[in-house]
Backbone and ligand atoms as CSV (ligand in chain L), in Angstrom:
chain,resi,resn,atom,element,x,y,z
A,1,UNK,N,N,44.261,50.787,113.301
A,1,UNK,CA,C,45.601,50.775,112.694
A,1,UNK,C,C,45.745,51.911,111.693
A,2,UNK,N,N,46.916,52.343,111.845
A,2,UNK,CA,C,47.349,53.554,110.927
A,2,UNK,C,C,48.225,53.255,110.059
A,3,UNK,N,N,48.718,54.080,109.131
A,3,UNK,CA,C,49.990,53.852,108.301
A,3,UNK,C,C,50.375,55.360,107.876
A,4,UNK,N,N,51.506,55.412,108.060
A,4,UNK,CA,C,52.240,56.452,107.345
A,4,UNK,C,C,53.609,56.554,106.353
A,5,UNK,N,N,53.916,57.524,106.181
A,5,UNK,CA,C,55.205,57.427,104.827
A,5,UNK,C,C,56.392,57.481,106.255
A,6,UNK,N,N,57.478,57.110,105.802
A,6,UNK,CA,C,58.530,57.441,106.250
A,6,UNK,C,C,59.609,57.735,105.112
A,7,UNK,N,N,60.666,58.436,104.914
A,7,UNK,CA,C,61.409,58.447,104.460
A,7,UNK,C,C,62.909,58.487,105.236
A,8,UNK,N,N,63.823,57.927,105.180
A,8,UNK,CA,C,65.465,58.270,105.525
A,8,UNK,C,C,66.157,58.891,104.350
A,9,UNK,N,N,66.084,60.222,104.577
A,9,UNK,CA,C,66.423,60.836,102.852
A,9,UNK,C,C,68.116,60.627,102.850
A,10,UNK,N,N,68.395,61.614,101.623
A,10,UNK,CA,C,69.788,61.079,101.258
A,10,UNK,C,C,70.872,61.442,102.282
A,11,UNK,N,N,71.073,62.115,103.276
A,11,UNK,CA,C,71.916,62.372,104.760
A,11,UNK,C,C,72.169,61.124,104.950
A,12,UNK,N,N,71.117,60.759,105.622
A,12,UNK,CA,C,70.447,59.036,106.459
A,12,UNK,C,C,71.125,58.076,106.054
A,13,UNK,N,N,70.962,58.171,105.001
A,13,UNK,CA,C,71.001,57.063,104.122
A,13,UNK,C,C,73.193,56.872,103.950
A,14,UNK,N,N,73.388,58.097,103.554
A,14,UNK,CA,C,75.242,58.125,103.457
A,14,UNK,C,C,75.831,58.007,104.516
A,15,UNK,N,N,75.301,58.728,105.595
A,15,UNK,CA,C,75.817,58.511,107.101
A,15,UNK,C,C,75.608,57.173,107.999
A,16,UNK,N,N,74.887,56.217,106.793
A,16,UNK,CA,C,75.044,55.108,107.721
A,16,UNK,C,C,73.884,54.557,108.791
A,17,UNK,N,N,72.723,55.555,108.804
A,17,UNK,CA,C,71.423,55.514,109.820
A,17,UNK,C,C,70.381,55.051,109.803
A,18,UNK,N,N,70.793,53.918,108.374
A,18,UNK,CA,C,69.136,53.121,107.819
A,18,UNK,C,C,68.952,52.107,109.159
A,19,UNK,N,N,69.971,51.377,109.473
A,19,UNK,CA,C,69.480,50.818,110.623
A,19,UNK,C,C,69.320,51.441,111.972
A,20,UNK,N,N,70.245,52.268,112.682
A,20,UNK,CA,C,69.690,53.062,113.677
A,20,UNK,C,C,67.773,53.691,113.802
A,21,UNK,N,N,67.780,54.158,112.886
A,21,UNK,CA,C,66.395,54.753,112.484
A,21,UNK,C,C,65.312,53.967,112.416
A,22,UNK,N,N,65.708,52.100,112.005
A,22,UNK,CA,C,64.699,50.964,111.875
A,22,UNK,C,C,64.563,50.739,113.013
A,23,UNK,N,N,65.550,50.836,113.713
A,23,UNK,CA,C,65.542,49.978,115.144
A,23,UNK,C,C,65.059,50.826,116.264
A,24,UNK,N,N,64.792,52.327,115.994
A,24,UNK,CA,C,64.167,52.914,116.586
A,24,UNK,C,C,62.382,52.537,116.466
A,25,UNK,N,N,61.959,52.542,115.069
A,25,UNK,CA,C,60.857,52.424,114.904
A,25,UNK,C,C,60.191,51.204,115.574
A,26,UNK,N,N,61.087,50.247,115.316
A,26,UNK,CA,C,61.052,48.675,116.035
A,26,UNK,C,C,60.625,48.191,117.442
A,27,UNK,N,N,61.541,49.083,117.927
A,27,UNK,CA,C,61.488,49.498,118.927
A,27,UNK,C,C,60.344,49.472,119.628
A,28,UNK,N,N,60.025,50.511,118.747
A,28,UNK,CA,C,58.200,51.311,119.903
A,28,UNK,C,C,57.145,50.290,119.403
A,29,UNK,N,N,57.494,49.491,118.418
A,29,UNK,CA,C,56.380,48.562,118.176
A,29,UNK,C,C,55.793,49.034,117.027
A,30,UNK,N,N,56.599,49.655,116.144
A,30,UNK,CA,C,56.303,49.807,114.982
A,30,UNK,C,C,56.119,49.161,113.993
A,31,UNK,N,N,55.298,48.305,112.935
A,31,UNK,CA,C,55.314,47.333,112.049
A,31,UNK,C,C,55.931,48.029,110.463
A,32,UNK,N,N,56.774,47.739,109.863
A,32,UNK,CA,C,57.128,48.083,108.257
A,32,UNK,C,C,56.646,47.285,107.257
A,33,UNK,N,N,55.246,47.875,107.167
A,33,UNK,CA,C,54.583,47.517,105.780
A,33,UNK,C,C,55.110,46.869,104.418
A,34,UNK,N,N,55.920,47.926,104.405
A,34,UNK,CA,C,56.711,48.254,102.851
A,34,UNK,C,C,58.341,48.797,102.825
A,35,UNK,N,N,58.904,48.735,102.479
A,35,UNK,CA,C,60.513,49.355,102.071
A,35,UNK,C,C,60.876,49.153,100.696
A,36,UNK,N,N,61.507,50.187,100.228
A,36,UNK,CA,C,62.356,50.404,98.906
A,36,UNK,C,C,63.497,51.232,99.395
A,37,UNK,N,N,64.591,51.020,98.037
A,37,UNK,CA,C,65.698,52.196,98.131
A,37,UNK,C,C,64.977,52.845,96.886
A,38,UNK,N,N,65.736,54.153,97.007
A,38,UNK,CA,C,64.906,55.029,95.857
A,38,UNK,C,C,65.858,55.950,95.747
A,39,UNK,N,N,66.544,56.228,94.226
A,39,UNK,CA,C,67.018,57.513,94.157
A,39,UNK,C,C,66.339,58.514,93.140
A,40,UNK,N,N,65.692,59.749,93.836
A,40,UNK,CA,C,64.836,60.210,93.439
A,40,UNK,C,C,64.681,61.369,92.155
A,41,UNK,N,N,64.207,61.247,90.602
A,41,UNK,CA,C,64.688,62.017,90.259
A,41,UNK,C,C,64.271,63.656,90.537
A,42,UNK,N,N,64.444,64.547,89.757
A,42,UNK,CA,C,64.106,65.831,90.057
A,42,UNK,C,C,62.830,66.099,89.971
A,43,UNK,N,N,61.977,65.224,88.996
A,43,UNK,CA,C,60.654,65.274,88.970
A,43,UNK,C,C,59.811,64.707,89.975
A,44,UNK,N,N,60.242,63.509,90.152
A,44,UNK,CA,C,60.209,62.667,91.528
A,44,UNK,C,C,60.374,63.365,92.298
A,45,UNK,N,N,61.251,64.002,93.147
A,45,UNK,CA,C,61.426,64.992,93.978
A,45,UNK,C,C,60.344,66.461,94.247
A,46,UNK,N,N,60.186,66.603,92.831
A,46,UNK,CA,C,59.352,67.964,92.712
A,46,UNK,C,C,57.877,67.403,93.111
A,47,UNK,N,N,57.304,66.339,92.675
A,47,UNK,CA,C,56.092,66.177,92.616
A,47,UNK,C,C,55.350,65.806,94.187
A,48,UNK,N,N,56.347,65.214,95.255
A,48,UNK,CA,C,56.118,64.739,96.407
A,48,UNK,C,C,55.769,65.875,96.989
A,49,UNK,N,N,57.260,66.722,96.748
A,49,UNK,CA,C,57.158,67.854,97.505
A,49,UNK,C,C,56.384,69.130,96.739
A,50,UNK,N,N,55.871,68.841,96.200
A,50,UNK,CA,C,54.602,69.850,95.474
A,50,UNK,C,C,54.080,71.010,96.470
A,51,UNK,N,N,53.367,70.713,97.709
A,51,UNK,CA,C,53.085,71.507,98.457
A,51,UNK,C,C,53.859,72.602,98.930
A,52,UNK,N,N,55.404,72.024,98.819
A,52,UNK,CA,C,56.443,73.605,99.361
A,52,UNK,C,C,56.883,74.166,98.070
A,53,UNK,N,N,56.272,74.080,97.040
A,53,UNK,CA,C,56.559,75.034,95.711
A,53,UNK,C,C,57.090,75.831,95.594
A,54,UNK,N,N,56.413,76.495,96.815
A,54,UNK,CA,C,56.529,78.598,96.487
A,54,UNK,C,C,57.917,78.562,97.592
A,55,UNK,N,N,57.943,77.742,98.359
A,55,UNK,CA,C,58.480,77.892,99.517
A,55,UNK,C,C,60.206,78.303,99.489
A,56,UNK,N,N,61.179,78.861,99.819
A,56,UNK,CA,C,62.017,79.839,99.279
A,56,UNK,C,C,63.081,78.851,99.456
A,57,UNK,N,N,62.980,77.690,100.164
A,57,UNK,CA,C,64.339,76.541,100.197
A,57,UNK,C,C,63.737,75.542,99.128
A,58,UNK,N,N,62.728,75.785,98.512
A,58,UNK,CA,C,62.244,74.552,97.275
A,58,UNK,C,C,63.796,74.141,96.924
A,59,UNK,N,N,64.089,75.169,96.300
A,59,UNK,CA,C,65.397,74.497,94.960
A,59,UNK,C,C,66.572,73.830,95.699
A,60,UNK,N,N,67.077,74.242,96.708
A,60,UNK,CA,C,68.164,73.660,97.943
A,60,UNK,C,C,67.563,72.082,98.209
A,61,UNK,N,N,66.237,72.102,98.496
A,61,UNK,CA,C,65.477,70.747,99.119
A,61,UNK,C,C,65.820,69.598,97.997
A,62,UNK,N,N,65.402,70.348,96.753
A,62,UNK,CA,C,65.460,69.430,95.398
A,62,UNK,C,C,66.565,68.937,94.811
A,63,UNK,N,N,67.445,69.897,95.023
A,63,UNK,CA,C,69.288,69.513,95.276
A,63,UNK,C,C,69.387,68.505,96.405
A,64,UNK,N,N,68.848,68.376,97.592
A,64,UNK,CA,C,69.522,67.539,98.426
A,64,UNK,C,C,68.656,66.111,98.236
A,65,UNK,N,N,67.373,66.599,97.637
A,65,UNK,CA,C,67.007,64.753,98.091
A,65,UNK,C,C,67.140,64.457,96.949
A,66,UNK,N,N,67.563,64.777,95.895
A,66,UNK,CA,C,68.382,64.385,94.753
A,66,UNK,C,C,69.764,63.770,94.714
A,67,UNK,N,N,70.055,63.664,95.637
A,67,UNK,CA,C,71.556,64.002,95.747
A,67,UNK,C,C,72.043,62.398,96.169
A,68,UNK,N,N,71.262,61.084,96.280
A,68,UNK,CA,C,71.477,60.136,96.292
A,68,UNK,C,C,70.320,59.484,96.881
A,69,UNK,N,N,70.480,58.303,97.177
A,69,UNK,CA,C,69.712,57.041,97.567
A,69,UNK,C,C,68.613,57.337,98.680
A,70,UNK,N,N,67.429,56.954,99.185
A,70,UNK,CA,C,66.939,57.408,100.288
A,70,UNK,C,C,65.998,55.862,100.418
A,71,UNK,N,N,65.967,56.250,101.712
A,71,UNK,CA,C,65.013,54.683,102.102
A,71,UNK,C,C,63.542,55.092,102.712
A,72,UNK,N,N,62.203,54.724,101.702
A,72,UNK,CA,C,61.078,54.873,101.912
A,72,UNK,C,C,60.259,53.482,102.054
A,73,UNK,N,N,59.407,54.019,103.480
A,73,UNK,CA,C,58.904,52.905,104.224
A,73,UNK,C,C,57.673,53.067,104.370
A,74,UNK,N,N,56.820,52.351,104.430
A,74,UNK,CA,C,55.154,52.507,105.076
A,74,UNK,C,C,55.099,51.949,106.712
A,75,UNK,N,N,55.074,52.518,107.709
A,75,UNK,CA,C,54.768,52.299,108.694
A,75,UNK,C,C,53.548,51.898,109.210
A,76,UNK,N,N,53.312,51.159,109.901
A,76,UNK,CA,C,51.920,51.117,110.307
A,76,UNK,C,C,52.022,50.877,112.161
A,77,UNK,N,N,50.839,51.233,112.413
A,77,UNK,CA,C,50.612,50.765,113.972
A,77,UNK,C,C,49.910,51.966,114.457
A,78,UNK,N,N,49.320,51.502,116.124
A,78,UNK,CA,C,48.250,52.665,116.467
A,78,UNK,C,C,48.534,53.914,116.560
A,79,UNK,N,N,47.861,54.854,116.290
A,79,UNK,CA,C,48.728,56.390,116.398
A,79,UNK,C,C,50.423,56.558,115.705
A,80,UNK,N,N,50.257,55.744,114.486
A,80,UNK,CA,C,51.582,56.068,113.785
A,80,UNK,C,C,52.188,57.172,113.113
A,81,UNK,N,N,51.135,57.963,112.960
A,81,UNK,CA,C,51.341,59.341,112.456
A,81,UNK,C,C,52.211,59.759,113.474
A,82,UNK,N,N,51.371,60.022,114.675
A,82,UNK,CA,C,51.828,61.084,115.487
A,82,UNK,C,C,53.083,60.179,116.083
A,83,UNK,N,N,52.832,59.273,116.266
A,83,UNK,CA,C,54.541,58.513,116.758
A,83,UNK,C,C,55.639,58.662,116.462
A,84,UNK,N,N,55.434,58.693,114.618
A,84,UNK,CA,C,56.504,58.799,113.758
A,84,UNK,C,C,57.220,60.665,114.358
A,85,UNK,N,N,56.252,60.907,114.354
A,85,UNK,CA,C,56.304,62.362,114.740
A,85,UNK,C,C,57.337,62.833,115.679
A,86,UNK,N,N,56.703,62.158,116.786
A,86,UNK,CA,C,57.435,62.197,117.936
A,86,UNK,C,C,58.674,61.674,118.111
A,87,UNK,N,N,58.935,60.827,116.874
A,87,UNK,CA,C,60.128,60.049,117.575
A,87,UNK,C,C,61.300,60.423,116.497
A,88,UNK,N,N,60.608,61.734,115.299
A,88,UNK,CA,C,61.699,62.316,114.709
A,88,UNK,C,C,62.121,63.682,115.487
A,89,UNK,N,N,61.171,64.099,116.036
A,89,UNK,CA,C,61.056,65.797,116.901
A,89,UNK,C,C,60.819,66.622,115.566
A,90,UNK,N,N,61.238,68.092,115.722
A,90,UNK,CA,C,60.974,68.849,115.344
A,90,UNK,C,C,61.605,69.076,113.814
A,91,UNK,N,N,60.899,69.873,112.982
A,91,UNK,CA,C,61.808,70.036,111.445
A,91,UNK,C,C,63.183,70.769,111.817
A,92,UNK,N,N,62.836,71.579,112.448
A,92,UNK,CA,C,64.732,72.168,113.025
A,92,UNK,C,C,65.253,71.298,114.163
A,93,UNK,N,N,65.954,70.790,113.900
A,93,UNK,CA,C,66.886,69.770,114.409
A,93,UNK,C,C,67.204,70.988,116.232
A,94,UNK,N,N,67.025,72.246,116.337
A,94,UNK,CA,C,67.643,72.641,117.407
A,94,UNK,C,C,65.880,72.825,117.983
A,95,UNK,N,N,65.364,72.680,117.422
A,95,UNK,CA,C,64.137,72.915,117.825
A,95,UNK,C,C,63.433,71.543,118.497
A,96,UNK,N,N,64.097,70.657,118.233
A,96,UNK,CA,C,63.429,69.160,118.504
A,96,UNK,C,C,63.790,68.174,120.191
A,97,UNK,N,N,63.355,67.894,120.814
A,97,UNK,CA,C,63.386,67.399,122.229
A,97,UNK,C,C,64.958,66.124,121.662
A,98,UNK,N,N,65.491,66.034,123.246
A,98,UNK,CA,C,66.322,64.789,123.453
A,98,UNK,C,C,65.666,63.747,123.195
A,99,UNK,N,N,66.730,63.226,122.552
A,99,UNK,CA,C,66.269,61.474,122.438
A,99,UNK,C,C,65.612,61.491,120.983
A,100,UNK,N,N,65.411,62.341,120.573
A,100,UNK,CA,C,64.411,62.658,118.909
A,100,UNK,C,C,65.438,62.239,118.429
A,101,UNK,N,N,64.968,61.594,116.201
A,101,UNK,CA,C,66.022,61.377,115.297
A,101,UNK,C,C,66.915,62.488,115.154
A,102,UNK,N,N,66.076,63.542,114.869
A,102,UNK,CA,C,66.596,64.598,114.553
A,102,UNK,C,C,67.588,65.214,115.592
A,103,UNK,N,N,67.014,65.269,116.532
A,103,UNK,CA,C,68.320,65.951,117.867
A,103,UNK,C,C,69.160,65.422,117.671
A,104,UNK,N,N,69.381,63.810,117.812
A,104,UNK,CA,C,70.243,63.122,117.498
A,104,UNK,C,C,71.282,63.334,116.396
A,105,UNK,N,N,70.812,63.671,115.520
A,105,UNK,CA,C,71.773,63.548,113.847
A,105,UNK,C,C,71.225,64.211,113.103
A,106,UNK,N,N,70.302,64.936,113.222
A,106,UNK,CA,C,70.239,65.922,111.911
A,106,UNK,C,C,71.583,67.322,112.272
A,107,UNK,N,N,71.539,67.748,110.856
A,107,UNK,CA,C,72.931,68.449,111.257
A,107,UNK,C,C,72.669,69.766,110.614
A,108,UNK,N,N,71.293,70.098,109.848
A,108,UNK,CA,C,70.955,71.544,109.924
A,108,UNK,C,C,69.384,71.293,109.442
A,109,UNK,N,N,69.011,72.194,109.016
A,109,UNK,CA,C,67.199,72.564,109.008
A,109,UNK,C,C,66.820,71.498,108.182
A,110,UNK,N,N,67.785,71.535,106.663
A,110,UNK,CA,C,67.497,70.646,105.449
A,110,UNK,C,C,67.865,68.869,105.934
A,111,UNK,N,N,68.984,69.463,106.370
A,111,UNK,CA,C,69.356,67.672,106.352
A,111,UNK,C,C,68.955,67.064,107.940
A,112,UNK,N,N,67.986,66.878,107.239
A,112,UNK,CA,C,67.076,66.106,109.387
A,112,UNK,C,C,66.757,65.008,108.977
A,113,UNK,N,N,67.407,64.081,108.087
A,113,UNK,CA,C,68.022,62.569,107.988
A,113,UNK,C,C,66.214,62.150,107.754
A,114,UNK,N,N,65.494,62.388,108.414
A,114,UNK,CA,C,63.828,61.735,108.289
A,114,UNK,C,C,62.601,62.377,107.832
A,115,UNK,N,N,62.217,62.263,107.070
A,115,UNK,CA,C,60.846,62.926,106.868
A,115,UNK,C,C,59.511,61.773,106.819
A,116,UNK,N,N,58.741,62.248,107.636
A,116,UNK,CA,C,56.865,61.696,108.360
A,116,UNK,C,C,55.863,62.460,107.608
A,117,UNK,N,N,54.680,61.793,106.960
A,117,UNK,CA,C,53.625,62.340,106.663
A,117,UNK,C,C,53.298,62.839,107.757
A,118,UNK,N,N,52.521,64.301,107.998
A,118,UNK,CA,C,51.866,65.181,108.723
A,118,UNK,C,C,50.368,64.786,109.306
A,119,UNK,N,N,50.100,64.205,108.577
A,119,UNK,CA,C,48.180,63.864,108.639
A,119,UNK,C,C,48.056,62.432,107.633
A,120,UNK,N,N,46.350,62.153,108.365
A,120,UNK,CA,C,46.048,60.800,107.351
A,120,UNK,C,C,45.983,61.250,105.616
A,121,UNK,N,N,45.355,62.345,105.618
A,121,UNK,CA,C,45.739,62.704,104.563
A,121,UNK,C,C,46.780,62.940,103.297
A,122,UNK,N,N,47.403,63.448,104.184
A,122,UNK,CA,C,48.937,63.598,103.699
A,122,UNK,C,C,49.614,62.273,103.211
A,123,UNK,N,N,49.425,61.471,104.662
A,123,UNK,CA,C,49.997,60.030,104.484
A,123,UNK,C,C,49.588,58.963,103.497
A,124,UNK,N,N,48.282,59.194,103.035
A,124,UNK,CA,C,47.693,58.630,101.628
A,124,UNK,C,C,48.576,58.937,100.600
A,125,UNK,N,N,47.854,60.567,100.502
A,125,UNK,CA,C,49.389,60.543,99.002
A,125,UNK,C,C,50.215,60.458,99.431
A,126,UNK,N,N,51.339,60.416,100.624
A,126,UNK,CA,C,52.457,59.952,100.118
A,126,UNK,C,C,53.278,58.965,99.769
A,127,UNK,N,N,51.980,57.712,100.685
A,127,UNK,CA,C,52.171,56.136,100.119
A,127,UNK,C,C,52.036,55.864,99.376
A,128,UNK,N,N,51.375,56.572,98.252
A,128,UNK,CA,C,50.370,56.624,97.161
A,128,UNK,C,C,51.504,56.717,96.162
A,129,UNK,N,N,52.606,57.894,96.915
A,129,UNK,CA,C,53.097,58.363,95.766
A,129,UNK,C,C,54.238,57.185,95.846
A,130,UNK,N,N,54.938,56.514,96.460
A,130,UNK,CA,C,56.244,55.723,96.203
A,130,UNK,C,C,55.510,54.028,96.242
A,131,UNK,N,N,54.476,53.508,96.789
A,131,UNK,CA,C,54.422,52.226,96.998
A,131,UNK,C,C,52.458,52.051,96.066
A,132,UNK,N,N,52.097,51.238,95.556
A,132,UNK,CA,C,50.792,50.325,95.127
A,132,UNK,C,C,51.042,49.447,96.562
A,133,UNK,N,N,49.487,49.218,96.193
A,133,UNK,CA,C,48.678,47.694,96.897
A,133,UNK,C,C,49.594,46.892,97.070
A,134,UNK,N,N,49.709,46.197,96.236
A,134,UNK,CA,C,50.277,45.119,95.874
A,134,UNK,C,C,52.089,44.853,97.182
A,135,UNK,N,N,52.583,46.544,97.040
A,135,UNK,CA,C,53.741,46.244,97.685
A,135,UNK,C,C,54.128,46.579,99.359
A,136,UNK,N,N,52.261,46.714,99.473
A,136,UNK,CA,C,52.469,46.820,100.996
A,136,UNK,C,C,52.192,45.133,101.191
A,137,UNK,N,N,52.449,44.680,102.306
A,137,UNK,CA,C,52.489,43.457,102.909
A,137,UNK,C,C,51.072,43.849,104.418
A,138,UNK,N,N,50.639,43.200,103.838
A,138,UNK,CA,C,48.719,43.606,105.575
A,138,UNK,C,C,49.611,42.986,106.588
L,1,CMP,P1,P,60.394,67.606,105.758
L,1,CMP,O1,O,59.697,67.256,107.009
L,1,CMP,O2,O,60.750,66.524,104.821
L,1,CMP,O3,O,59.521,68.704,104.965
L,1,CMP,C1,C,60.088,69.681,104.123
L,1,CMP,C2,C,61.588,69.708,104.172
L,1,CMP,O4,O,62.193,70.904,103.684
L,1,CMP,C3,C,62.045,69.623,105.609
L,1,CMP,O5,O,61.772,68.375,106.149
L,1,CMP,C4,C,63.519,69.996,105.460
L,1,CMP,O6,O,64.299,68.928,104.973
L,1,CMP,C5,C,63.449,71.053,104.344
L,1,CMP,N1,N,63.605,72.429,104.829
L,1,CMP,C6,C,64.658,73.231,104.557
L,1,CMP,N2,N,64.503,74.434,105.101
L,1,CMP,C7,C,63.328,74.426,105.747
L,1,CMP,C8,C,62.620,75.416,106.507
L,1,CMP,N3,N,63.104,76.633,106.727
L,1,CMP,N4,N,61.432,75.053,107.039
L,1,CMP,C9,C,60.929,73.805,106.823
L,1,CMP,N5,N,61.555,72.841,106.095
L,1,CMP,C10,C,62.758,73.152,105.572
């Protein structure tokens, strides 16, 4: 068994896609550990996304998932990393296969309604960073 982060950032979340997006996960036989709503502040924001620092859309990114409510989940189930993966497609929404979240409804590079931890690694801190023990459910 695996677990990873999910997020429905603030797009997702205004457009109405918290349930579309559950019922996808549901779907494939996905289990939800954990859920919160979260509106994230700028520090909050900065610290997740720490790794794209230097990266030249930082300040745009930090504006948008700032920009209201987002729904963060712990996923779990076999090969959930790469599932989650698959079943958002690609970070560019024109870049991502049919039937993906993103093909579906993301509506440019930034706003791709979902963001997936990359690796087990990754997926530690990033459960790490929004949920404790205590508020995952085994
Ligand atoms: P996410 O998978 O959450 O990881 C970083 C986020 O930065 C990405 O999704 C997009 O929302 C945003 N982003 C904006 N521009 C780019 C870009 N050119 N390349 C990658 N990510 C981008």
């Amino acid at each position: 068994m695996e677990r990873t982060l999910s997020i429905i950032k603030p797009d997702g979340v205004a457009r109405g896609l918290i349930g579309e997006v559950i019922k996808r996960f549901e779907s494939e036989g996905i289990r939800i550990a954990a859920m919160k709503m979260v509106f994230m502040s700028k520090a909050q924001a900065e610290g997740f996304y720490a790794v794209h620092r230097e990266r030249p859309f930082f300040g745009s990114l930090m504006d948008f998932m700032t920009s209201g409510p987002a729904v963060v989940m712990v996923l779990e189930g076999e090969n959930v990393i790469a599932k989650n993966r698959e079943l958002m497609g690609a970070t560019n929404y024109k870049e991502a296969a049919e039937g993906t979240i993103r093909r579906d409804f993301a509506t440019d590079i930034e706003k791709n309604v979902v963001h997936g931890s990359d690796s087990p690694e990754t997926a530690e801190f990033e459960i790490g960073y929004f949920f404790n023990k205590l508020e995952i459910v085994g």
